[in-house]
Each structure stands twice: as C-alpha cells, then as structure tokens.
DRENMAR-987576 format. One record per residue (C-alpha): residue in three letters; x, y, z. Coordinates in steps of 0.2 Angstrom, whole numbers, plus 5000, padded with zeros to 4 digits. Each point is the difference from the previous one (the first is absolute). Layout:
# DRENMAR-987576
 type    u    v    w
  ALA    X    Y    Z
...
This chain:
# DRENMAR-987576
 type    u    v    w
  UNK 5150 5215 5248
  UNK 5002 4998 4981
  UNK 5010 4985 5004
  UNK 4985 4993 5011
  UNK 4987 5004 4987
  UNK 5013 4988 4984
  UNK 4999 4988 5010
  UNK 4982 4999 5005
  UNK 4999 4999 4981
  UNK 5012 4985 4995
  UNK 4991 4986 4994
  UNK 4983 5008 4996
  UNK 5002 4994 4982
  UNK 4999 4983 5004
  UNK 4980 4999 5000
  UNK 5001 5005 4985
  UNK 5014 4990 4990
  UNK 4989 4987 5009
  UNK 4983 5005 4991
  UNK 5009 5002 4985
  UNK 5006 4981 4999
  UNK 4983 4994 5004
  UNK 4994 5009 4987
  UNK 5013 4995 4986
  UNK 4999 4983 5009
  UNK 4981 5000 4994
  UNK 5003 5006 4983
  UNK 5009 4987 4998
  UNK 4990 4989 5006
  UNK 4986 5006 4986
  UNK 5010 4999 4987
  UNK 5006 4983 5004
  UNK 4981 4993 5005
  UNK 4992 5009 4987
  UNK 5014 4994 4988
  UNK 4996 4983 5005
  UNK 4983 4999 5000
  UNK 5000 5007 4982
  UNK 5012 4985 4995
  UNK 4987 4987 5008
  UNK 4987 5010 4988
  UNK 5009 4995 4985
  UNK 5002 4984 5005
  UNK 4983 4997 5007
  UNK 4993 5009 4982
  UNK 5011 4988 4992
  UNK 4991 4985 5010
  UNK 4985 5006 4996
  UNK 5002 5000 4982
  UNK 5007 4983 4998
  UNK 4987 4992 5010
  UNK 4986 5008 4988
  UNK 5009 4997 4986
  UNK 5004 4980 5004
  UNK 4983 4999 5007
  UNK 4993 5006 4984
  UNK 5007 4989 4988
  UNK 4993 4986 5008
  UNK 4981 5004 4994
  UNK 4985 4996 4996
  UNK 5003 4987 5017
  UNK 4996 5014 5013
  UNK 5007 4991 5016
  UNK 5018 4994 4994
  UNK 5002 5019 4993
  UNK 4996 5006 5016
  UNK 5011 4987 5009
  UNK 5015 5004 4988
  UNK 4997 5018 5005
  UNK 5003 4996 5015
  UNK 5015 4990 4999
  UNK 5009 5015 4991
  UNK 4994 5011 5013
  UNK 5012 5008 5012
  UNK 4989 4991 5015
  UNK 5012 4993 5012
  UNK 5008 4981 4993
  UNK 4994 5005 4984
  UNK 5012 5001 4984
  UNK 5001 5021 4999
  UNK 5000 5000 5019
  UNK 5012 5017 5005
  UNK 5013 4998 5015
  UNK 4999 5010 5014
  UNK 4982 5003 4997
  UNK 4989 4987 5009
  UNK 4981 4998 5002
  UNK 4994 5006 4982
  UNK 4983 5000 4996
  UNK 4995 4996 4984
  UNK 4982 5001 4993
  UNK 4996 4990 4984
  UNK 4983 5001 4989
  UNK 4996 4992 4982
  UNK 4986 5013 4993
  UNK 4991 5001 4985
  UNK 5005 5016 4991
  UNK 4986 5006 4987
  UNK 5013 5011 4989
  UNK 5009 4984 4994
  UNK 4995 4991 4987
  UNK 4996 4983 5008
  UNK 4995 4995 5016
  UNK 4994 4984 5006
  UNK 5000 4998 5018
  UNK 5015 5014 5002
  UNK 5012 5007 4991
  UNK 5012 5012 5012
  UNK 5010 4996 5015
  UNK 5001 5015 5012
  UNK 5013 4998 5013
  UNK 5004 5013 5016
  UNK 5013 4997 5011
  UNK 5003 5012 5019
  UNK 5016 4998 5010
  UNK 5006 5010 5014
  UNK 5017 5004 4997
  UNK 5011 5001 5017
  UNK 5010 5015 5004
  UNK 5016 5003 5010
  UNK 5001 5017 5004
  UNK 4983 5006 4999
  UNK 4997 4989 5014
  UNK 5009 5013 5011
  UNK 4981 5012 4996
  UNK 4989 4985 5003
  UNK 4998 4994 4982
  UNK 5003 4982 4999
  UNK 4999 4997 4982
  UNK 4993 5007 4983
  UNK 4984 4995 4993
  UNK 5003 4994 4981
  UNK 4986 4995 4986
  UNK 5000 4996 4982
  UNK 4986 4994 4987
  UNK 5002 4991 4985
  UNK 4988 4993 4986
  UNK 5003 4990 4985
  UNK 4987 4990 4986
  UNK 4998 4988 4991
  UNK 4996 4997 4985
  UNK 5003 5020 4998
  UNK 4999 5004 4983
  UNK 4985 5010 4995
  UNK 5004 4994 4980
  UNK 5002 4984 4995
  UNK 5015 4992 4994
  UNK 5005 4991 4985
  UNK 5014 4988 5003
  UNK 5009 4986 4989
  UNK 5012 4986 5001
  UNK 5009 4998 4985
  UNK 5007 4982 5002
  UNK 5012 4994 4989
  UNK 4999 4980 5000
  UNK 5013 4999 4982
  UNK 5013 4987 5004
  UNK 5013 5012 5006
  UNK 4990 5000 5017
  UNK 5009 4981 5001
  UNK 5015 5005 4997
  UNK 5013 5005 5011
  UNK 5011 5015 4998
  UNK 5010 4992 4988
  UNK 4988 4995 4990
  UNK 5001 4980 5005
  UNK 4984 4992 5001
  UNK 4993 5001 5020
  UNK 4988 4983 5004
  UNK 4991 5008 5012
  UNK 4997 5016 4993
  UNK 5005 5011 5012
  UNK 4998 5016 4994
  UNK 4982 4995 4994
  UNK 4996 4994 5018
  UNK 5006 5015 5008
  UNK 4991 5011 4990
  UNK 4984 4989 5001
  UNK 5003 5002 5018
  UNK 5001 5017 5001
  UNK 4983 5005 4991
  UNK 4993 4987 5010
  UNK 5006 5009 5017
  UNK 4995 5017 4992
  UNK 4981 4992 4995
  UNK 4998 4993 5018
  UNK 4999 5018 5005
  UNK 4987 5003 4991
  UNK 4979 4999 5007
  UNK 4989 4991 4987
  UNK 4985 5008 5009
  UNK 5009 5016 4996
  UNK 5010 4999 4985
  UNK 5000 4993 4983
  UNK 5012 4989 4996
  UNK 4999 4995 4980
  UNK 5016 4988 4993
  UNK 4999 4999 4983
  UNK 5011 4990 4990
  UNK 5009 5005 4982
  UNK 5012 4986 4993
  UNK 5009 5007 4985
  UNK 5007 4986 4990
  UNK 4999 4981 5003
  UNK 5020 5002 4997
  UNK 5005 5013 5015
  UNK 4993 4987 5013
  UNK 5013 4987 5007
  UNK 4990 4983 5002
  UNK 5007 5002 5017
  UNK 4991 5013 5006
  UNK 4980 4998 5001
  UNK 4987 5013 4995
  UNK 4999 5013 5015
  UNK 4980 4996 5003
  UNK 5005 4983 5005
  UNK 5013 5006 5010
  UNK 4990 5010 5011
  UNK 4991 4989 5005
C-alpha cells in the first residue's frame, strides 16, 4: 500500500518547478525590458535636448530653428535617430516666452518626443512594447541681464609676423583673428543687440604700414 501511494506521488513537483521557471522567466524578462526601455529614455532625453538646444541657437528666424530642431531630433533618418527604436514622434514648437528678456516673434524651442520601446520577454504577458516620453525646452537669447562683451584686438605688427618673428605678407595672424570676431559678430541680431566698435590707435609708431586701420577692415 505504502509503496502504491510513493508512487502515485512521483512527479507531483513538476507543476511547480514549471510555475516557478515561468515566473523567474518573467522577472527576467522585467528587468531586461524595463532596463531597456530606461536606456532608450536616456537616449531619447538626450535627443530631446540637442534638438532644442540646436534649434535654439538659430533664432530670431523661427522656421530654420524649428527645422534644425528637427534634424537633431531622434525622428527616424534624423541625425540623433536611436537604433532599435523605430517610428519616434517628435513634436516641435518655437513659442514666445514672456519671462525672458526679448522676444520678437519666439524665443523657446520646445521639443517632445514618444516611442514605443519593443520588448522580448514581456511579449509572453501580452505587452508588446513600453511606452517612452521625454520633454525638453531651451531659449534664446536667455539671459535676464544684459552683457557687456569686448574684443581686444591687437593690430601691432607682431600680428604679421610669424612665429619666429619673420615678417608674414599676408598677415596671417591678423586675418584669422579678423576672421574670428567677424564669425562671433555674425551671430549676433542687430534688431536685438548692440553692437558698438570703437577704435583706440595708441601710437602712430606701433602700426605696421602693412596693416590697415580695423574700421576699414571691417568693412
């Protein structure tokens, strides 16, 4: 009888070795979704910003800044666009933000991006994927104070010179730097900002003939 009744009983712990591996199978399976799905986050936050941030800097024009926004999007074929993550929608707007100090036309990019993340083992429950989305702002001009900001430009000979100390025709350092303030003032709004250049010759004597007056340069 006794020997009847063990093995009537061999095997009964299979269901639930079974229910157990399902279970750790979907743990698993959470931690490796959820995991995932937290990665895109990042890197859809990290989207997010660059577009507002590149769509920003291209201000007071309202329509390239929104259509830089959305070439640094993460919007499928786009330059932040994430692999393994297809079909993100991305939401641009160029507002006018009243807290900021100047705002003629808009002066904030708002970008908001939404991507379904796939999963692998949370398929097995029915969830097919994991619903991400991120927000992201970003101004400009931003400051609420002015600023003050001056080029000291040093036009002695030593700018057509080279670096040791022979005499340069084309003044090369002299064009470069010419070049680079003039890059640095092309960013800059005359309906927004003042732009001043004033001009302070020393001596007559610390001017090479070579190199004209900076006003005439500038032009």
């Amino acid at each position: 009888m006794s020997e009847s009744r063990c093995r009537n009983e061999a095997g009964q712990t299979l269901p639930m070795i079974l229910m157990f591996m399902v279970c750790i199978l979907l743990f698993a399976g959470l931690v490796i979704d959820l995991g995932q799905a937290y990665r895109t986050r990042i890197q859809l936050q990290a989207s997010a910003d660059a577009a507002s941030l590149a769509g920003a800097a291209r201000f007071p024009d309202s329509a390239v800044a929104n259509s830089t926004a959305y070439q640094y999007s993460a919007k499928t074929g786009s330059k932040n666009s994430i692999p393994g993550v297809p079909n993100v929608a991305v939401n641009v707007k160029t507002v006018c933000s009243k807290t900021l100090p100047t705002c003629l036309g808009a002066n904030t990019v708002v970008v908001d991006e939404t991507a379904a993340v796939p999963t692998t083992f949370l398929q097995l429950i029915g969830i097919k994927s994991i619903p991400v989305k991120v927000h992201a702002t970003a101004c400009s001009p931003c400051n609420a104070v002015p600023l003050d900001v001056m080029f000291v430009f040093d036009r002695t000979g030593s700018m057509c010179q080279d670096s040791n100390g022979n005499n340069d025709p084309g003044c090369s350092d002299m064009a470069n730097a010419r070049s680079g303030m003039m890059a640095f003032l092309g960013e800059m709004d005359s309906s927004i900002d003042r732009v001043e250049c004033p001009i302070v010759r020393m001596m007559a004597g610390d001017i090479s003939p070579r190199v004209r007056p900076l006003r005439q340069r500038l032009k």
